[in-house]
C-alpha positions as CSV (number, residue, x, y, z in Angstrom):
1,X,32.6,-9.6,-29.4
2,X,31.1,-13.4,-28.4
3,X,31.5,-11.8,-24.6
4,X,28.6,-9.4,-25.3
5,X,25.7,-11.3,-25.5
6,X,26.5,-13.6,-22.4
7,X,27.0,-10.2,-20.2
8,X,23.6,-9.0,-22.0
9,X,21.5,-12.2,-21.3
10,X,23.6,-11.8,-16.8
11,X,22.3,-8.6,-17.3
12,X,18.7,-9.1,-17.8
13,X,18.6,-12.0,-15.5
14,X,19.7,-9.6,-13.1
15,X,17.6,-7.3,-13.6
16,X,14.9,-9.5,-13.6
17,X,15.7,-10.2,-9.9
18,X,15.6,-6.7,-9.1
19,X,12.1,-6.7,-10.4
20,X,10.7,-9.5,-8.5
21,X,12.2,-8.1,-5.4
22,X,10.3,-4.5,-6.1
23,X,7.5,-6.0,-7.3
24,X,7.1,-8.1,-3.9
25,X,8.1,-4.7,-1.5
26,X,5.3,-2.9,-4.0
27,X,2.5,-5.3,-3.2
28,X,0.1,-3.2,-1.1
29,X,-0.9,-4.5,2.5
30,X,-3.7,-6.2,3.4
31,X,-4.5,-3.2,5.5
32,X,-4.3,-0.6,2.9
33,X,-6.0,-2.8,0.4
34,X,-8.9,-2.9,2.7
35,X,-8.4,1.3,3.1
36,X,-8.4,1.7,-0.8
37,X,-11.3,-0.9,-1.5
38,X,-13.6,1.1,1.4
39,X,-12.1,5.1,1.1
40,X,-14.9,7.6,-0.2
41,X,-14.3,10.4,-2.4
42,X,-12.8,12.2,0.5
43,X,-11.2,9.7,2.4
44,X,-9.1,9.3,-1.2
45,X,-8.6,13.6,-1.5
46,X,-7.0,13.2,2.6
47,X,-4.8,10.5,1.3
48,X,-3.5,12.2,-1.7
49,X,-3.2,15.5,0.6
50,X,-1.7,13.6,3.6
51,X,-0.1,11.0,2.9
52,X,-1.1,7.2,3.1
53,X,0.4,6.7,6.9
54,X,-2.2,10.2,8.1
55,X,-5.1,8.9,6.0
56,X,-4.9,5.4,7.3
57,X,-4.4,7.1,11.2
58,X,-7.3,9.5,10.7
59,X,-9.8,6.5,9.6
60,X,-8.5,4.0,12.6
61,X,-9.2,6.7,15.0
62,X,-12.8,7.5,13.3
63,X,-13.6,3.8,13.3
64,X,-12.4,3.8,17.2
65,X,-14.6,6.5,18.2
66,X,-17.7,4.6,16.0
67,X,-16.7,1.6,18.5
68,X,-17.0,3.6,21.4
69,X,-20.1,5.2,20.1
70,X,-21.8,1.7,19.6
71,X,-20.4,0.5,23.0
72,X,-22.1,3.6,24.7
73,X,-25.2,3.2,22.5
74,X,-25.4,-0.6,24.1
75,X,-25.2,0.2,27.3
């Protein structure tokens, strides 16, 4: 009986642990912070569709061919 609340109270500080951890692995990236902050209405339908890792690979390489377009435009 006076066992039970001492494993209860190791028990949530446990879990509480678990929780920090998650919460920290959870924490968006700088990166895809930046993606969600700047998507469009469809850049956020291709990521739902695709998958973040796609969405993120299809807006690099659209932003990579705008650079090569500027580059050419300079020159």
């Amino acid at each position: 009986m006076v066992l039970f609340p001492v494993l209860l109270m190791l028990f949530a500080l446990g879990m509480e642990r678990v929780e920090n951890r998650l919460r920290k692995l959870l924490e968006p990236d700088e990166e895809v912070q930046q993606y969600l902050d700047n998507a469009s209405n469809a850049e956020v339908k291709e990521l739902t569709k695709l998958g973040l890792p796609a969405a993120v690979a299809r807006v690099r390489k659209r932003r990579s061919r705008a650079d090569d377009l500027d580059v050419a435009r300079a020159s």
